[in-house]
Residue, then its C-alpha position, 0 to 999 in steps of 0.5 A: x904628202x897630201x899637204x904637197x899641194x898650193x893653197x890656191x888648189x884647196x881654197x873655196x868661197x862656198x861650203x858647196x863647192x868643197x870636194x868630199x875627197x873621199x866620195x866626189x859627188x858627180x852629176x853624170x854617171x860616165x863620171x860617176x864610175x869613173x870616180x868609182x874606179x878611181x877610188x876603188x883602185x887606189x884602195x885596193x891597190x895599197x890594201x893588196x900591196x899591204x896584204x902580200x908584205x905581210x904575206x911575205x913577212x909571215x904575218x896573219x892576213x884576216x880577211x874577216x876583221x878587213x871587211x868588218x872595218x871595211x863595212x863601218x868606213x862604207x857606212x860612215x861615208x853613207x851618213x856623212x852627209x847627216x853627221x857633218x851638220x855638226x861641223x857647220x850648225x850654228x858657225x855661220x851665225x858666229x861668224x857674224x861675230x868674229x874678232x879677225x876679218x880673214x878673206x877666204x883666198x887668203x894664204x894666211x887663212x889657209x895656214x891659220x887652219x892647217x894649225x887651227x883645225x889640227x889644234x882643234x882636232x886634238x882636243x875633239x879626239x881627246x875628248x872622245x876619250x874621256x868622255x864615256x859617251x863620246x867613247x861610244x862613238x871612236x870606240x868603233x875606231x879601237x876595235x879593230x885587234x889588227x893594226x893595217x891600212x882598213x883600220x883607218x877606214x873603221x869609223x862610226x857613223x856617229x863619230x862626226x856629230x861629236x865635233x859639234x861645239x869644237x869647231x864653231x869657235x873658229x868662226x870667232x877668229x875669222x875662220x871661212x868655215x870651208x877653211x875649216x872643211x878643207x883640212x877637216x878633209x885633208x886630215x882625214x885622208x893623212x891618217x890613213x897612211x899612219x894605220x900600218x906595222x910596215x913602217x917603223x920610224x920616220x926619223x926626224x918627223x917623229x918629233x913633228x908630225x904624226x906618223x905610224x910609229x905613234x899612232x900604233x901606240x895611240x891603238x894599244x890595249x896596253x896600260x901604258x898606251x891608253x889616253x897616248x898619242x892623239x894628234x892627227x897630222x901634228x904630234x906637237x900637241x901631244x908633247x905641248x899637253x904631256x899625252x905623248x907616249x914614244x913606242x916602246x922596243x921592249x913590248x910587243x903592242x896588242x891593239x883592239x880594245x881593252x875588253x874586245x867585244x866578240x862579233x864581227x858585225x859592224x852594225x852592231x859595233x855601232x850600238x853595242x857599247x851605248x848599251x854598256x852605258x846604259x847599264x852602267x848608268x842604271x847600276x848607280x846608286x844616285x842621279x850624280x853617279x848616273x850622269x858621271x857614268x855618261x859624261x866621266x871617263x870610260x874607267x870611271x867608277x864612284x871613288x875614282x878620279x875623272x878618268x878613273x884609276x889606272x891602277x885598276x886598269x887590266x895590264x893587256x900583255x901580248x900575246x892574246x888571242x885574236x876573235x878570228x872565225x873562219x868562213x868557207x872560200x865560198x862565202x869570203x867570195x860572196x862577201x867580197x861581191x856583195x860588200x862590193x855591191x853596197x860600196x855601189x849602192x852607197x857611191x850611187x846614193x852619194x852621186x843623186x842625194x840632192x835629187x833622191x827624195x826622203x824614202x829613196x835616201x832610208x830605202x838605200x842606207x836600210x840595204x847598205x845597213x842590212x848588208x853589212x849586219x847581216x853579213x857580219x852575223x853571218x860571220x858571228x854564226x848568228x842562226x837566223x842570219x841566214x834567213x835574213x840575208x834571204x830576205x834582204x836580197x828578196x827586198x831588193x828584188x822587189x824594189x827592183x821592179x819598181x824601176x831601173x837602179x842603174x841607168x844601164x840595163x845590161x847592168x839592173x839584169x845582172x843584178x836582178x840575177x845575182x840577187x834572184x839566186x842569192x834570195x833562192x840559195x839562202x832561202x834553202x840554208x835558212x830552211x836547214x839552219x833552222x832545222x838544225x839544232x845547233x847554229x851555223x858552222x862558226x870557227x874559232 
């Protein structure tokens, strides 16, 4: 649905003028929390409506995976504007050298990318993985052992920057790199719909076009969806190079990763794994080995193909259980303000990034990271979490002195005020908690 609309509405000479889709940067605050608005509604509008059909199907509804998936989707729009360098570094210079003269009000331009970049993405997504240090980045994406619309939102920061070299080929064919921004935009917002359990078959699209049915398969742990199902709007391309695997009737999927990593903590779903290929790597007896164990598949081990050997792989059967820590009401509404609160901070960073300097910019991503590790570690029961959550809400009242946040008084006072009380009741629980011989209450 999100391609329902004229060429000449999605068309642009400069890469400037590109909407982010996502996060439209504004200049004016009035339009600034109108955007906000927008967005925030549109989401929470198909996220509770998700939430009371699987209410209403007797399904789990685990808040705690939602918002972890929901602070790494935050953090990824948070750096964006650092890892889409990727996409354009170096595609301007090729571009001097292409074989066709496309005109980037074309009609021909804009279908020759809607195929292109479709065709393109499949081959970065492939490559994520089997690629180990690709992996390290969409492993992020894989995490989630729900399957529901915030999984789509799961990104890492880091998944951008392993575009770099897939794209800039098509500055070759003539392609005006915003051509290429466009449907990059277009494709990301069209896999949100397909991160869902509700729809079941699409009839006669499934032999086109990506659709949940597929995409479920693409996130099982089972054997036989590994490596399956990569394409983003098209599912041709899968068919076209054998990874197309329909979704079976006869096995429930358990989705999540094949070892799933136990923690919440969205930063640290970030770093972990870079740690695993490190130690990897290290264990090898020669140079050779430590190379393939970076730039060889995931279930690479010495003696085994490229991609490792899938008679080797565990045989993940349903059902298993899910890491599922339970929290108090009390808490799931703190995290709910103040995974709110960072939203703000991050469309706020986003509304005056070309203005901000340096410092502004790693002040805003340090609270935005703060937010959500420690938050996360709360969940985890990690016991100097609560000391830290104490002094990052006391690091805000500091730099809230400094000057106005908001251009709105009655809103910097507010502010003021929930973190003044936020920094004084964990203050009194850190003191507990390390008193305490064992660490905080965590469910299992």
């Amino acid at each position: 649905m999100f391609y329902l609309v004229s060429p000449n509405a999605t068309t642009y000479q400069d890469p400037r003028d590109v909407p982010k889709y996502v996060n439209e940067e504004e200049n004016e605050m009035r339009n600034f929390v109108e955007t906000l608005l927008k967005i925030s509604l549109t989401f929470v509008l198909f996220l509770l409506l998700e939430l009371a059909l699987r209410l209403w199907q007797g399904k789990p509804a685990r808040l705690n995976d939602a918002y972890t998936s929901l602070a790494l989707g935050i953090m990824h729009e948070a750096t964006l504007f650092v890892s889409e360098t990727a996409l354009v570094v170096g595609y301007e210079w090729l571009y001097q050298y292409r074989l066709f003269d496309l005109k980037w009000d074309s009609a021909v331009s804009w279908w020759a990318a809607f195929f292109l970049v479709d065709f393109v993405y499949y081959w970065v997504h492939r490559a994520n993985h089997e690629i180990n240090l690709l992996w390290a980045a969409h492993q992020v994406h894989h995490s989630s052992e729900d399957y529901t619309l915030p999984t789509g939102l799961r990104l890492s920061m880091f998944q951008r920057l392993t575009y770099f070299g897939f794209y800039q080929p098509l500055a070759l064919l003539g392609l005006p790199i915003t051509s290429v921004m466009v449907h990059l935009g277009l494709n990301y917002l069209f896999q949100f719909w397909v991160h869902n359990e509700a729809i079941k078959k699409s009839g006669p699209l499934e032999w086109v076009f990506n659709t949940p049915s597929h995409h479920r398969v693409h996130h099982g742990a089972n054997k036989w969806c590994l490596d399956k199902n990569y394409g983003s709007v098209l599912i041709i391309w899968d068919r076209i190079f054998g990874t197309f695997q329909e979704e079976r009737d006869d096995e429930e999927i358990v989705y999540g990763l094949v070892e799933q990593p136990q923690f919440l903590n969205g930063v640290w779903h970030e770093l972990f794994y870079l740690e695993k290929i490190y130690e990897k790597a290290k264990g090898m007896s020669s140079w050779s080995d430590s190379l393939k164990a970076v730039f060889y598949g995931p279930g690479w081990f010495p003696g085994t193909p490229r991609l490792g050997d899938p008679d080797t792989f565990p045989d993940v059967k349903a059902p298993r259980k899910k890491y599922d820590p339970q929290m108090p009401l009390w808490f799931m509404a703190y995290t709910t303000v103040h995974f709110s609160l960072a939203f703000g901070a991050q469309q706020l960073l986003l509304v005056h990034l070309k203005v901000s300097s340096g410092f502004t910019v790693a002040i805003f991503l340090a609270f935005i990271f703060l937010t959500f590790g420690t938050l996360g570690s709360m969940f985890d029961g990690w016991r100097w979490a609560p000391m830290l959550e104490a002094a990052r809400c006391a690091a805000y009242l500091f730099y809230a002195r400094t000057g106005p946040i908001t251009s709105t008084p009655m809103v910097d006072t507010a502010l003021y005020f929930c973190y003044y009380m936020s920094t004084v009741f964990w203050t009194v629980m850190s003191v507990k908690t390390l008193q305490s011989p064992v660490k905080i209450a965590k469910g299992e």
